[in-house]
N, C-alpha and C positions, 0 to 999 in steps of 0.2 A: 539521432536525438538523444541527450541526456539530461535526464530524468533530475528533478532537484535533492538535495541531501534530506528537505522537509516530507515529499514524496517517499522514499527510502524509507524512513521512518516513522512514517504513516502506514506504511505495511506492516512492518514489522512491529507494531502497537498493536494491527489487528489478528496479527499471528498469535500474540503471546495471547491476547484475550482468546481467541478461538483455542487455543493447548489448554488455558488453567482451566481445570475440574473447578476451579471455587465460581462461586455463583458473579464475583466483583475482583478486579485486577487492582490492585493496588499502584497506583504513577512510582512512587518509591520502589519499588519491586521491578517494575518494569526497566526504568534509568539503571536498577544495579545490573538487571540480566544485560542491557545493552553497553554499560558505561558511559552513559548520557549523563546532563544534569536534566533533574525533575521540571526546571523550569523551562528546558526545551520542550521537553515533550507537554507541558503546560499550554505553549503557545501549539502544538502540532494537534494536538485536542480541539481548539477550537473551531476548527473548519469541520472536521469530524463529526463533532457533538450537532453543529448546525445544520450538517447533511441529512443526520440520523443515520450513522453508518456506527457511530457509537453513543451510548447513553453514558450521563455520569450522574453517581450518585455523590451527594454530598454527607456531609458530617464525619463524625469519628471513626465509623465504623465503613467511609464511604471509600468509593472505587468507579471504574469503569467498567464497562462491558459492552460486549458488539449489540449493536441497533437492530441487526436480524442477523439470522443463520447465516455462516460463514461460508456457505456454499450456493450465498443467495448474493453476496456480495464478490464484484468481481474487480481487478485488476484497473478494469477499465474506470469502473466507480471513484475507487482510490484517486486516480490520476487527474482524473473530472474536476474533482473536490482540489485538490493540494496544488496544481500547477495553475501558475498564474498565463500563461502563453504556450500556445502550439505552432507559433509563426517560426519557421523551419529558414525561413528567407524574408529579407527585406519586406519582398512586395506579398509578404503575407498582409504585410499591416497595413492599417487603414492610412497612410498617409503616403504609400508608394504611388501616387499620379504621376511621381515624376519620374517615374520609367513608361519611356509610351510604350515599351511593346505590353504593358498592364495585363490588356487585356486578350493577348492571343499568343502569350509566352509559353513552351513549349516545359521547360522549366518551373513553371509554377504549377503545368497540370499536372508534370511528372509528379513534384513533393507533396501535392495534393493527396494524389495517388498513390502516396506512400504512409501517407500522415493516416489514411483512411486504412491503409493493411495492417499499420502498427496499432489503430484502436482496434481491430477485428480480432487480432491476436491478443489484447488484452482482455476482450471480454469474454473469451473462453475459458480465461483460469481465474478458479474462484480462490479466496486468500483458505477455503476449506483443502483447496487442492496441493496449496501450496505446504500447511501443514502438515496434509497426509502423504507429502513425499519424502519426509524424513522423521521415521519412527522413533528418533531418540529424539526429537524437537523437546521433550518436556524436562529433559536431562540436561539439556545444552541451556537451556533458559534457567535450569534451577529450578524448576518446581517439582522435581522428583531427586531423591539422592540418589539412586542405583542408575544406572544405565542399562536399560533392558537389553537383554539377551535376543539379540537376534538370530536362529537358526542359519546356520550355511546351507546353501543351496545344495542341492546332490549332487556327488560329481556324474559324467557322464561317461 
């Protein structure tokens, strides 16, 4: 299954809001840490904003930010919201009647059964987990100028 490029960057929106320390993420700030234009991520907002997975604030001084805790929102969430179809095969869809083995095809329970591990796998990682697996995330986005000093491990 691959995932759409609007999907991709629906995470990575809730990434950057989960790193900024500022209370509202700025769209402009955002498209420059990605190299997006602003008007993509305009329309990748919307579905977002409608889920309540992010809030936007409006005016001068306006911005975004995640809808709840970042460790409340998970993988699965994102995908829910942002993919238009999960039909993996033809007779996913509602108009496959004209496959007779429809309904006892060994093939459809298999991807079924696939479709169903890869949501299970999503909803374990929350977009919180995903930002605390790389501690220079706030360096790589641009909201910090140093790059933190990671300790080396000891040797052994």
């Amino acid at each position: 299954m691959r995932l759409t490029r609007q999907t991709n960057y629906a995470v990575r929106i809730l990434m950057y809001c989960a790193a900024n320390d500022a209370p509202l993420s700025r769209i402009g700030d955002i498209a420059k840490a990605y190299a997006v234009s602003e008007l993509f991520l305009f329309k990748i907002l919307q579905p977002l904003t409608k889920s309540g997975l992010v809030e936007s604030v409006r005016g001068r001084n306006g911005g975004v930010r995640l809808g709840r805790a970042a460790d409340k929102i998970t993988l699965l969430d994102v995908v829910k919201v942002t993919e238009d179809s999960f039909a993996m095969a033809e007779c996913f869809e509602n108009d496959a009647s004209e496959c007779p083995l429809v309904d006892s095809c060994g093939l459809n329970t298999a991807l079924r059964e696939a479709l169903g591990a890869f949501f299970e796998v999503l909803s374990t990682y929350s977009i919180d987990d995903l930002v605390k697996a790389r501690p220079s995330i706030n360096f790589l986005l641009g909201l910090e100028e140093h790059q933190p000093v990671v300790p080396a491990a000891p040797a052994a």
